[in-house]
C-alpha positions in Angstrom: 162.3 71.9 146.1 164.7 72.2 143.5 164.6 70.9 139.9 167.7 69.2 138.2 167.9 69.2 134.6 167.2 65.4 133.2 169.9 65.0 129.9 167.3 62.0 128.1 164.6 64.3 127.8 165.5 66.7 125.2 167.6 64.1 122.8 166.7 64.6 119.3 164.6 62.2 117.5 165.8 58.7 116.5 166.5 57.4 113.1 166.8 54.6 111.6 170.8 54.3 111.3 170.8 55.2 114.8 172.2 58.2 114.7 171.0 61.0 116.9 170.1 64.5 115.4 169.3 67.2 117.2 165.6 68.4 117.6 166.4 71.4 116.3 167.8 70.3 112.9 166.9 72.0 109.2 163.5 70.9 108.1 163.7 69.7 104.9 160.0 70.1 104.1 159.7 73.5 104.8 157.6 75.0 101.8 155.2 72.1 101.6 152.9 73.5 103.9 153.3 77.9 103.0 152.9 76.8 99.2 149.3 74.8 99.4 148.3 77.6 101.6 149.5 80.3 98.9 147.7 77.9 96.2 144.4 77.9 98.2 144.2 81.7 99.3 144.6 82.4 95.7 142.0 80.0 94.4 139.9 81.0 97.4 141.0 84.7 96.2 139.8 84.0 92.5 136.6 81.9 93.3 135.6 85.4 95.8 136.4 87.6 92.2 134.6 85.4 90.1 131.3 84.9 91.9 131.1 89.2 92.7 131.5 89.6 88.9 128.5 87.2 88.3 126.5 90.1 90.6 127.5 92.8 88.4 130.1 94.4 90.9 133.0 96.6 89.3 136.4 97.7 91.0 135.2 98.9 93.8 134.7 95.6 95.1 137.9 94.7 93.8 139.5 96.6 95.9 137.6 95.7 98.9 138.2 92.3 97.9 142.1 92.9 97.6 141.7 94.7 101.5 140.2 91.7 103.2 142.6 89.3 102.2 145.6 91.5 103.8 145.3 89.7 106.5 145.4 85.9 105.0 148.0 86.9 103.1 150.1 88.4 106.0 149.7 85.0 107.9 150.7 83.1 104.8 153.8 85.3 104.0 154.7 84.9 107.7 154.5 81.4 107.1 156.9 81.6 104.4 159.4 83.8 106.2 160.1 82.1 109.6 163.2 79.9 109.7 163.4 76.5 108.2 164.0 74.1 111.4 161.6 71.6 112.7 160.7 73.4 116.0 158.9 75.9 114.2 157.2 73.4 111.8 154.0 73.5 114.0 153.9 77.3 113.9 154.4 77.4 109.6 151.7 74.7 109.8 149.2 76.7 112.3 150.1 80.5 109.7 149.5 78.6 106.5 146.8 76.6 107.6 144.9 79.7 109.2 145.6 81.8 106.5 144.0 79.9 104.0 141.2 78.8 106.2 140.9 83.0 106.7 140.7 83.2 102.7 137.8 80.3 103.0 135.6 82.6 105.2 136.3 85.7 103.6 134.2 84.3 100.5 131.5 83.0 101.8 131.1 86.4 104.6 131.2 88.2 101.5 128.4 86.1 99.6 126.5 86.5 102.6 126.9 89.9 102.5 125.6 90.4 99.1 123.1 87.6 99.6 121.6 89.9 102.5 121.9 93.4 101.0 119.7 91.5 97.9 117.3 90.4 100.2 117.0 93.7 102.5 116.5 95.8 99.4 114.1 92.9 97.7 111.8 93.2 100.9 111.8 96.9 101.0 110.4 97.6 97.3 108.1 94.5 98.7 109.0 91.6 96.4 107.4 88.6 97.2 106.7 85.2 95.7 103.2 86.6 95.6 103.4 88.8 93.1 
């Protein structure tokens, strides 16, 4: 069986003068989508900082903090660097998207973390709502 290439299957998309451009055309939106995500991994980056200060943590958790968003950040900057057409629109929208849902989890695994290191330690010297 052989295949034959159909011509009205890959036209570009339709607008409203009726003039044809192609598919793979500049995308004129382009930084929408990397710039929210930047916005968010930052806030999400600040709201991680500020609720590890409330718990008395110094640098050191800085740079831990600084560590685990290298990945976010890497997906967000890819995001930011891939050519502006529209093919690659879903692929910007899947880095940036990821990245700052990434940032979202990092906080709240790290307030877990110190949520169960408070409670380990709390059980071990045998604090209870007994006492």
């Amino acid at each position: 069986m052989t295949t034959q290439w159909n011509p009205s299957a890959y036209q570009g998309q339709r607008i409203p003068a009726g003039q044809w451009i192609p598919a793979d055309a500049r995308d004129e939106w382009w930084w929408v989508v990397p710039s929210l995500a930047t916005g968010l991994m930052f806030l999400f980056g600040w709201l991680d900082l500020s609720v590890l200060s409330g718990f008395g943590s110094r640098s050191g958790s800085t740079a831990l903090t600084v560590a685990l968003y290298a990945v976010p950040s890497a997906l967000i900057a890819a995001s930011w660097l891939l050519p502006h057409r529209r093919t690659l629109r879903p692929a910007r929208i899947g880095l940036g998207v990821g990245g700052a849902m990434l940032a979202f989890v990092l906080t709240k695994i790290s307030a877990m973390a110190i949520l169960i290191v408070f409670l380990c330690v709390a059980l071990m010297f045998g604090w209870n709502l007994h006492d």
